[in-house]
TIVEXFI-294971 format. One line per 2 residues: number of its first residue (from 1); their letters; for each residue z, y, x of C-alpha. Coordinates in steps of 0.1 Angstrom, whole numbers, plus 5000, padded with zeros to 4 digits. Each point is the difference from the previous one (the first is absolute). Layout:
residues N
NUM) A) Z:Y:X | ...
END
This chain:
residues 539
1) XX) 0770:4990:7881 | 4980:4992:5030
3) XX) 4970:5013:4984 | 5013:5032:4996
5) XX) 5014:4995:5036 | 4966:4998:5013
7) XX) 4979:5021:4979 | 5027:5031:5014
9) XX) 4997:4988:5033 | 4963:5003:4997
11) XX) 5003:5037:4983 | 5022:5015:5027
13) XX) 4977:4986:5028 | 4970:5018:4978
15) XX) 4984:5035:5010 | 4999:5025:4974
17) XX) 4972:5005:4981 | 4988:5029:4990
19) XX) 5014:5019:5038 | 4982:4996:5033
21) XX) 5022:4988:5030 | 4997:5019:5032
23) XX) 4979:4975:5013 | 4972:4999:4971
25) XX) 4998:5046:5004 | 4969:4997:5021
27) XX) 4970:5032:4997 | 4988:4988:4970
29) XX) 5037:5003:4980 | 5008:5028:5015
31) XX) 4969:5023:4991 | 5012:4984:4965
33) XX) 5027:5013:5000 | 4991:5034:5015
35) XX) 4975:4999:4970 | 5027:4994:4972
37) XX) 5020:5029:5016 | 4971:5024:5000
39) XX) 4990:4987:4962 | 5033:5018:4993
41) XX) 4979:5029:5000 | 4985:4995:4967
43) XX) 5042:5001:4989 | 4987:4971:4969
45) XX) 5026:4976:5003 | 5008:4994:4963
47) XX) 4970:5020:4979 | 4978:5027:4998
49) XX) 5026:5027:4983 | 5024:4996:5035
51) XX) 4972:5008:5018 | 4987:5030:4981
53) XX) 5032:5017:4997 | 5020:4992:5033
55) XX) 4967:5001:5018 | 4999:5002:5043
57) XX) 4973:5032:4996 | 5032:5017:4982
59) XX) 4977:5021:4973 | 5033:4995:4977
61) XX) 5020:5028:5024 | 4968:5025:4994
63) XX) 5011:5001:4961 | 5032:5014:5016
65) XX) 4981:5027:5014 | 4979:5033:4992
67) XX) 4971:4976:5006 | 4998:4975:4975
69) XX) 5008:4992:4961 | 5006:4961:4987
71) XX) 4969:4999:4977 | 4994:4970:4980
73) XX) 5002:4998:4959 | 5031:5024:4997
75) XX) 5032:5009:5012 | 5020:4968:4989
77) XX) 4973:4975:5018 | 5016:4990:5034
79) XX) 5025:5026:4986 | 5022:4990:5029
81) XX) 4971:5021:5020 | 5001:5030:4978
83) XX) 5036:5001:5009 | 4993:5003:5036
85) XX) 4975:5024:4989 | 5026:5025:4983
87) XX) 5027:5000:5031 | 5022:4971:4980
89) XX) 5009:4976:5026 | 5018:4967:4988
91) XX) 5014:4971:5016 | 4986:4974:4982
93) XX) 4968:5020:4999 | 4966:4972:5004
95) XX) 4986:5014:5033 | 5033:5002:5017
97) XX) 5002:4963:4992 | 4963:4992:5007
99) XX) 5005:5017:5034 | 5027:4986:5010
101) XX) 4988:4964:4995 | 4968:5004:5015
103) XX) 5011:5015:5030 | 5031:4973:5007
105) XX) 4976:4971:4991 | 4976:5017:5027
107) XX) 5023:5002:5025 | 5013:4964:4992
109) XX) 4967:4983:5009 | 4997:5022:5033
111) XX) 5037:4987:5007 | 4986:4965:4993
113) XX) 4967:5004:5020 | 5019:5015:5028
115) XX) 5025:4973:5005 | 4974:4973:4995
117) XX) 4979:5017:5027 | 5027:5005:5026
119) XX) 5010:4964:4997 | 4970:4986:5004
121) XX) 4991:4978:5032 | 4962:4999:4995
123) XX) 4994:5039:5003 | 4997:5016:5031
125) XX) 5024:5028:5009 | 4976:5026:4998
127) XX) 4982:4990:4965 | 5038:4995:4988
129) XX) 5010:5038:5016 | 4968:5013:4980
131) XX) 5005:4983:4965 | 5035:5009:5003
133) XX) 4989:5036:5002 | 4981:4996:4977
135) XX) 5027:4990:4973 | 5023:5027:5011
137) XX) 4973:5025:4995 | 4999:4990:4966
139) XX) 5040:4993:4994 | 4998:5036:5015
141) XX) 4981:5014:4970 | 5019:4987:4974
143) XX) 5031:5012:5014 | 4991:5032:5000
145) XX) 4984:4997:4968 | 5037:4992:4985
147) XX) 5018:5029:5026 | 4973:5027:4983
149) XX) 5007:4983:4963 | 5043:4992:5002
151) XX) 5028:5015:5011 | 5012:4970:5009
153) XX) 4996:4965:5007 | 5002:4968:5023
155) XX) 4984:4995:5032 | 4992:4966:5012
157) XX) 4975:4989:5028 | 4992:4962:5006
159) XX) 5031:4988:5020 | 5026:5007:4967
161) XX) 5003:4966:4992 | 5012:5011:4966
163) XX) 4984:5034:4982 | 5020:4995:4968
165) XX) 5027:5008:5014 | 4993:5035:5021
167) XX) 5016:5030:4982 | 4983:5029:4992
169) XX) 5021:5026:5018 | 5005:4974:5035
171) XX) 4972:5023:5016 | 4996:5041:5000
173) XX) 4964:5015:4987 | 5000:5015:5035
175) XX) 5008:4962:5019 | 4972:4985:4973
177) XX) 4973:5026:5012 | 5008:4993:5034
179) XX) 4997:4960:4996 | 4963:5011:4983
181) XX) 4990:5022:5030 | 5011:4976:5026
183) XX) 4981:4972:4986 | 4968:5018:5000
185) XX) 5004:5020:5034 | 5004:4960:5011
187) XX) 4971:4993:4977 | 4975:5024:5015
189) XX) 5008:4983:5035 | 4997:4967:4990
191) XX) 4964:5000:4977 | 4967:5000:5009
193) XX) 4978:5031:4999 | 4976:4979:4979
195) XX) 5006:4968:4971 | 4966:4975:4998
197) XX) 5012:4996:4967 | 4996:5032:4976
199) XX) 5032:5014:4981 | 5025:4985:5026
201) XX) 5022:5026:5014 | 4989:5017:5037
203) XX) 5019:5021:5020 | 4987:5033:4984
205) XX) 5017:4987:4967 | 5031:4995:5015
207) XX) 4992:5038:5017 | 4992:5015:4967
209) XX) 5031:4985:4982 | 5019:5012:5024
211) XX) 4985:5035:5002 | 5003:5000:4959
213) XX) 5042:4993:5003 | 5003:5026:5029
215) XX) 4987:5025:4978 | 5027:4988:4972
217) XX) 5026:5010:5023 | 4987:5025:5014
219) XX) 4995:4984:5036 | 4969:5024:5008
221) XX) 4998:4991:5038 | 4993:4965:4991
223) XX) 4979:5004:4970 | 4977:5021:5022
225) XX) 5003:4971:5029 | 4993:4968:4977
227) XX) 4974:5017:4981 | 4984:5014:5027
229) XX) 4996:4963:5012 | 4981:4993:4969
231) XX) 4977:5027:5001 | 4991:4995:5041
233) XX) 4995:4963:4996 | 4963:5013:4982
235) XX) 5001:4969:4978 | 5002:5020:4971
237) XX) 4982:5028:4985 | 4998:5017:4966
239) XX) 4975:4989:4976 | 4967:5017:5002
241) XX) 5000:5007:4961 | 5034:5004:4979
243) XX) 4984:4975:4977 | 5002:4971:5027
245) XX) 5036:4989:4988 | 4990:4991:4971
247) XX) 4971:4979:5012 | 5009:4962:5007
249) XX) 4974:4997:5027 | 5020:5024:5020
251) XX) 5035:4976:4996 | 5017:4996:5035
253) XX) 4973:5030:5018 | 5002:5035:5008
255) XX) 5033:5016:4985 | 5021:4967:4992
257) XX) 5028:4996:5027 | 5023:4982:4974
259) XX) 4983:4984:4969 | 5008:4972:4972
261) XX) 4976:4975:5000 | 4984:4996:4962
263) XX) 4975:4974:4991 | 4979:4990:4975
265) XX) 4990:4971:5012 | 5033:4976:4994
267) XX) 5023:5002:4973 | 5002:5032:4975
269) XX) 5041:5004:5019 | 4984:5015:5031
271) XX) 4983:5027:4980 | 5017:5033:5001
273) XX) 5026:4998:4975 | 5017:5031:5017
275) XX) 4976:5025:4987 | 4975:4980:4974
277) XX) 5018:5009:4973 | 5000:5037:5006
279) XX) 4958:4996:4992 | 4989:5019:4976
281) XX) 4991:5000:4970 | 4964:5002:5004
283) XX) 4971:5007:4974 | 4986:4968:4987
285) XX) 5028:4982:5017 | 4982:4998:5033
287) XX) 5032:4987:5021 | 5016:4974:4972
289) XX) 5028:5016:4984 | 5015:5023:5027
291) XX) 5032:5016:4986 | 4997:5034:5013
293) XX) 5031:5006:5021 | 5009:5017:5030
295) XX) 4982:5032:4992 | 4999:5036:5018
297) XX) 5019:5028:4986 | 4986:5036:4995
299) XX) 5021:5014:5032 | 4980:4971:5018
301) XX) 4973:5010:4988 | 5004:5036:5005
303) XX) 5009:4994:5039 | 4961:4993:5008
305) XX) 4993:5033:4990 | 4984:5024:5030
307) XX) 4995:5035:5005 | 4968:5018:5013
309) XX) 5005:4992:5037 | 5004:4960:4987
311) XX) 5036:4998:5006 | 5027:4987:4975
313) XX) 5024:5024:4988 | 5034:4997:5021
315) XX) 5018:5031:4988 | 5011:4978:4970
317) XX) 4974:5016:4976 | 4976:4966:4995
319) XX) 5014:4991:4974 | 4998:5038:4982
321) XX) 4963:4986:4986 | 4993:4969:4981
323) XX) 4970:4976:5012 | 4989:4980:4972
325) XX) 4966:4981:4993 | 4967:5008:5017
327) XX) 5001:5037:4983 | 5021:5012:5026
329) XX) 4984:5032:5015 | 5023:5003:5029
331) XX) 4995:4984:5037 | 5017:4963:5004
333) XX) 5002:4975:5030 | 4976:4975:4994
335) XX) 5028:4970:5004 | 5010:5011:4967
337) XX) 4970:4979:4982 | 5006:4976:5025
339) XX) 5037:4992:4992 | 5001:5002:4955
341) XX) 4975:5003:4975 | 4990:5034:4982
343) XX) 4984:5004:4970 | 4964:5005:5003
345) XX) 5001:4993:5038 | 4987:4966:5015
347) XX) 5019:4971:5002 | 4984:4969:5030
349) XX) 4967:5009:4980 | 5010:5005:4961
351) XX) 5009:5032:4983 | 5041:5001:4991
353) XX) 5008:5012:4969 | 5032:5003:4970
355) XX) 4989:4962:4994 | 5010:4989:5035
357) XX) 5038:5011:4995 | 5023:4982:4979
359) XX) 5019:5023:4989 | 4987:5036:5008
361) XX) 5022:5021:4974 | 5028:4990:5019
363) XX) 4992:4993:5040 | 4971:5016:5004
365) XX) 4967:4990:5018 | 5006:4998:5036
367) XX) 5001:4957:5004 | 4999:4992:5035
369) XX) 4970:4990:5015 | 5008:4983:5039
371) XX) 5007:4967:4993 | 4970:4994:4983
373) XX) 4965:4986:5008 | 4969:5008:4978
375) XX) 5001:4975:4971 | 4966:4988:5005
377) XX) 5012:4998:5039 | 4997:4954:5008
379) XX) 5036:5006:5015 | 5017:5011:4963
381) XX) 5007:4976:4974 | 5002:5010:4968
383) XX) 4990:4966:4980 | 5028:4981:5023
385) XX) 5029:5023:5002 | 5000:5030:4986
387) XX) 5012:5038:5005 | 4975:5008:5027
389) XX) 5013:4970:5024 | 4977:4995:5030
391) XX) 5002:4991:5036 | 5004:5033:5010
393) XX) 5029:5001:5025 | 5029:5026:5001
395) XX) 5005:5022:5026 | 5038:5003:5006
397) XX) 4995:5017:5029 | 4968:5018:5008
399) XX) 4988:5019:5027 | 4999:5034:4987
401) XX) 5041:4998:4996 | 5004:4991:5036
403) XX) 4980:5033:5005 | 5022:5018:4982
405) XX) 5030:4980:5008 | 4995:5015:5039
407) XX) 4990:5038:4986 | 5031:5002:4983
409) XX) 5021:4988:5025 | 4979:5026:5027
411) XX) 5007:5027:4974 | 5038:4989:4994
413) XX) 5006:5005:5038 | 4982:5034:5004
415) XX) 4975:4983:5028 | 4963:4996:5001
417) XX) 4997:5017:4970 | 4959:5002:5004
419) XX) 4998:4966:5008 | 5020:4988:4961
421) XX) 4973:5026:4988 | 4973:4982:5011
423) XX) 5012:4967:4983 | 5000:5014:4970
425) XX) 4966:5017:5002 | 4988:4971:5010
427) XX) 5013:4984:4967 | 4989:5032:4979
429) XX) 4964:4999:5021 | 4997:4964:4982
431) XX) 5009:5006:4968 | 4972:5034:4999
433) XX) 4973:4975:5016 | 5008:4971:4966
435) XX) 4981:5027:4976 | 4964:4976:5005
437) XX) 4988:5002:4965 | 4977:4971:5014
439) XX) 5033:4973:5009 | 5004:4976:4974
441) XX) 5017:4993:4979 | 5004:5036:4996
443) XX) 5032:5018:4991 | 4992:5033:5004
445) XX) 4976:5024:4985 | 4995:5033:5022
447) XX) 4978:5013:4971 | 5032:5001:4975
449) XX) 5024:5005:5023 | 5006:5027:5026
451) XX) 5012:4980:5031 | 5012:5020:5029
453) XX) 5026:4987:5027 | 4996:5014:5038
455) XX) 5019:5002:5031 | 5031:5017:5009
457) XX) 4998:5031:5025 | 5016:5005:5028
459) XX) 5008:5036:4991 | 5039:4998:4980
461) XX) 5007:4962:5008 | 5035:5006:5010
463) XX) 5029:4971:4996 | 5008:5010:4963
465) XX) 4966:5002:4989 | 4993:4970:5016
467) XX) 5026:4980:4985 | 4988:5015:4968
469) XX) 4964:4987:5009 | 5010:4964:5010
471) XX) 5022:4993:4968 | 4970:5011:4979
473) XX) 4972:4978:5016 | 5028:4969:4999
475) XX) 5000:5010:4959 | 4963:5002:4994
477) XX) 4985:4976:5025 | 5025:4972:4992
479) XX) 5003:5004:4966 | 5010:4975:4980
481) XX) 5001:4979:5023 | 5042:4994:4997
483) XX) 5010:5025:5028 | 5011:5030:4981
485) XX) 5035:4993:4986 | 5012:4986:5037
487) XX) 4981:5034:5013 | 5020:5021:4982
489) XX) 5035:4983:5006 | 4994:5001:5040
491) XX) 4995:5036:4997 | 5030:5007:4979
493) XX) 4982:5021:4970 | 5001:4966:4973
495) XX) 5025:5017:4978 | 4987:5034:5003
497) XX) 4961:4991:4998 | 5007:4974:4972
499) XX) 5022:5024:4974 | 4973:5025:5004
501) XX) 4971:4977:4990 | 5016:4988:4967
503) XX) 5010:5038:4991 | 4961:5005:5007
505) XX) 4988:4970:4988 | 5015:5001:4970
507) XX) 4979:5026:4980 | 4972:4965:5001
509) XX) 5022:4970:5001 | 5029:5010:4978
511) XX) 5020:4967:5007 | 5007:5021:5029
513) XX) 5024:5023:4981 | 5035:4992:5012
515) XX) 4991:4978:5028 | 5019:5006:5032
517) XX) 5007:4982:5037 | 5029:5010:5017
519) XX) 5010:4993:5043 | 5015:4966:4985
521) XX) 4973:4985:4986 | 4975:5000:5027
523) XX) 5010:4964:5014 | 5002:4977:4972
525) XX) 5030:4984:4995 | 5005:4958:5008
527) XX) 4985:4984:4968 | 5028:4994:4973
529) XX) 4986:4957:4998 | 5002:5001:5040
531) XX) 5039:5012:5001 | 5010:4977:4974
533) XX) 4984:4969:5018 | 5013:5011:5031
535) XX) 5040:4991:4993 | 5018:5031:5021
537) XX) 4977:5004:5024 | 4979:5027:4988
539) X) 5019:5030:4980
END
């Protein structure tokens, strides 16, 4: 008896291991801390599928658009994608799962890191008000993340002493956008202009986050204002070749205003499970095994086309003409063969061909090309990880989207409509300038293919035409890249854009026939697993 007396005196008089007391949160922990928030990034908390399919870069919501198809072996691999792919929208659908976990982990270590920051006693004010920031900037993205992906669900920030129990319905959609705007307006304040430590957050990222939700609800004066303050700060500029985001010695330069970090130097869980299964197939298996999803769809495709002056087709008729393999004899933006693989066109130095898609009889040929690094590159690592992996960072935010983040919120308002025509011909000027047959690894081939993309006039650039301008380059110069799904919910067209794509689509992917979205199924619903955990607070 008075052994166990004294052996539970000595436990209750013990710190916990394991936890850091507010006296041992010095510098050191807390850039820990702020490290395992940021690692949430990578969204691989419990294996590599969670991370491909509820992914942060969002390529899963593109297979809900005219933009993408699910690729892989067949329609019944990852069939809870195909679904998505086809307008069926469950609630105990994968993704919705995967997404929702990530996120609520993610914004679970910020919560932590916050609260360990603020209590701190060795960090100065300032460096505390800065890493602070820094967390909400991030809690920030996630939240919006979930407000573009669910109708509903809870909102916590670090002083709930309890999540598990906040409701789903205790806040408005309109109160929860508002908590996410205020924390970054405070966010920009608070931040440096520069980080001596690449891939932590400055005050531009909390700009363009900001500018990015603005535009989600239609908030154009502010849009214009925070992006503006991205674009004037002149730390940014677009890449000199389209080619450059795909080239690891460019990580953290030029276009990358919000980026995960990858490596290859540490363990293979900081590759780039997000994309590296969407490699593809490759000739001679060149990447290791990639699996060939996330591929582009014909109307994709189709959008690159351009007309004699070197302009896309905005009158709806792009997609009146198919572009196929390097046969085509009609004019094309030269980003196409920067974004997929053709047939017969170059790919980072090799020739693509039927043997570098999986399954071509029933996706097609168009694998995405963006993610991915040469595979001779010293950055990729086939023999370690496979699918393509590499150190190549992704840009979640770069800065040709701010561009065209503050020309579409110009246009919106009717104002300085020559000045929103500029940013994009400055983006279009870039993208005509890539065509060097002499950059390697080359990706183009202006002897096959007719490339042709020039400037907009002044003559006829009028609000509508504009708008029709702006919504084009956002398709073809961010392509997927994860934006076009969210684009085309913001601008209210989803259902209508959507139905017409499978009715189109269907006459080369079948599997289309029957497939439908209607104004219900936009927002996915809270995941089946999640309601049932939850007791009665979530219905």
């Amino acid at each position: 008896m008075a052994a166990v007396s004294t052996a539970c005196s000595d436990l209750l008089d013990t710190v916990p291991q394991g936890s850091f007391t507010d006296e041992q949160i010095g510098e050191d922990e807390a850039v820990d801390m702020l490290t395992s928030a940021y690692a949430t990034l990578l969204c691989h908390f419990f294996g590599n599928n969670e991370s491909f399919a509820g992914p942060i870069n969002n390529w899963v919501f593109d297979v809900r658009s005219d933009d993408a198809l699910k690729g892989g072996d067949g329609v019944t691999m990852e069939s809870y994608m195909h679904q998505l792919e086809i307008g069926n929208v469950q609630s105990d659908n994968d993704v919705a799962n995967f997404k929702w976990r990530n996120n609520y982990y993610s914004i679970s270590r910020c919560n932590t890191a916050i609260k360990a920051i603020a209590n701190s006693s060795s960090i100065s004010d300032a460096e505390k008000t800065s890493m602070i920031a820094e967390m909400k900037t991030l809690r920030a993205y996630y939240y919006f993340d979930m407000y573009r992906i669910f109708a509903k669900f809870p909102y916590f920030d670090e002083t709930v002493v309890d999540p598990s129990s906040c409701r789903a319905d205790q806040y408005t959609r309109d109160q929860i956008i508002e908590f996410i705007r205020q924390d970054l307006r405070n966010a920009y304040t608070a931040l440096p202009e520069k980080q001596a430590q690449v891939g932590r957050f400055n005050r531009y990222v909390a700009a363009a986050i900001l500018a990015r939700v603005d535009l989600f609800i239609s908030d154009w004066a502010e849009a214009e204002k925070y992006a503006g303050y991205v674009i004037d700060s002149n730390q940014y500029e677009l890449y000199p070749n389209f080619l450059d985001m795909s080239k690891p010695e460019y990580n953290n330069m030029y276009e990358s205003v919000m980026a995960i970090q990858f490596s290859g130097a540490n363990s293979p869980d900081q590759y780039n499970f997000n994309n590296c299964l969407n490699c593809t197939w490759s000739e001679g298996n060149l990447y290791g095994n990639g699996d060939d999803f996330y591929l582009a769809s014909q109307n994709l495709v189709n959008a690159f086309r351009t007309d004699a002056n070197g302009l896309p087709f905005l009158d709806g008729t792009f997609n009146d003409e198919d572009v196929d393999g390097a046969d085509y004899p009609g004019n094309v933006d030269p980003r196409l063969d920067f974004t997929l693989g053709r047939i017969g066109m170059p790919w980072r130095g090799h020739t693509y061909n039927e043997n570098w898609c999986r399954n071509l009889e029933l996706y097609g040929q168009y694998s995405g090309k963006k993610p991915y690094t040469a595979p001779e590159s010293p950055y990729c690592k086939p023999g370690i990880v496979p699918w393509g992996a590499s150190s190549l960072n992704w840009s979640l935010i770069r800065y040709a989207d701010v561009m065209l983040m503050k020309a579409e919120a110009l246009i919106e308002q009717n104002k300085n409509l020559d000045e929103a025509r500029d940013l994009i011909n400055q983006i279009r000027r870039r993208a005509a300038n890539s065509v060097d047959a002499s950059y390697t690894p080359v990706d183009c081939n202006p002897s096959l293919a007719t490339y042709l993309c020039k400037e907009y006039p002044a003559s006829g650039w009028n609000q509508q035409y504009a708008r029709a301008a702006v919504r084009m380059e956002r398709r073809i110069e961010l392509a997927m890249e994860g934006h076009r799904w969210f684009d085309l919910v913001r601008w209210g067209n989803v259902v209508e854009t959507v139905n017409a794509y499978y009715e189109s689509e269907k006459k080369v992917h079948p599997y289309y026939d029957g497939a439908h979205l209607s104004a219900d199924e936009i927002y996915f619903p809270i995941p089946l697993n999640q309601v049932d955990n939850a007791g009665d607070l979530y219905k």
